[in-house]
Phi, psi and omega in degrees: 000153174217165179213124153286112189299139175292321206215109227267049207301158194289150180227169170246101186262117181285110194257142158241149255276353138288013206030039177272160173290161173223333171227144155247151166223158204183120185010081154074339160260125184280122177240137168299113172230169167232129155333079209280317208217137167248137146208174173230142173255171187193126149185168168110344208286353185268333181235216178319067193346160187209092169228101225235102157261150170273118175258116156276129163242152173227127142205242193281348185233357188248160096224134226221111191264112183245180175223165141289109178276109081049290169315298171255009180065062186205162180253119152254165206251131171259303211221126136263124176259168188247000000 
């Protein structure tokens, strides 16, 4: 089962020297994760531009879909899975 956030709230993500994420923090807790799936999305380019890299993650208590917003530079939280 998964639940989509209605509201895609900023998490704080922690990179490693590949700039894949290695850590999140998301209400008030830091998770050790590894990157399952990567992609980028781009549309949109004629108004407000959408550039989205996608993180599938896993860790000891996630698994989790985040994104990289491209545009305003911020980390969201999309998908927790069950």
């Amino acid at each position: 089962m998964t639940r989509l956030l209605e509201e895609h709230p900023t998490i704080e993500v922690t990179l490693d020297a590949l700039g894949r994420p290695r850590s999140i923090r998301w209400a008030g807790r830091t998770e050790s994760v590894e990157v399952c799936n990567h992609w980028r999305i781009e549309e949109a380019w004629w108004r407000r531009p959408l550039r989205r890299d996608y993180f599938k993650i896993v860790g000891p208590r996630l698994l989790a879909l985040i994104y990289l917003d491209d545009v305003d530079d911020t980390w969201h939280l999309e998908r927790v899975y069950d």
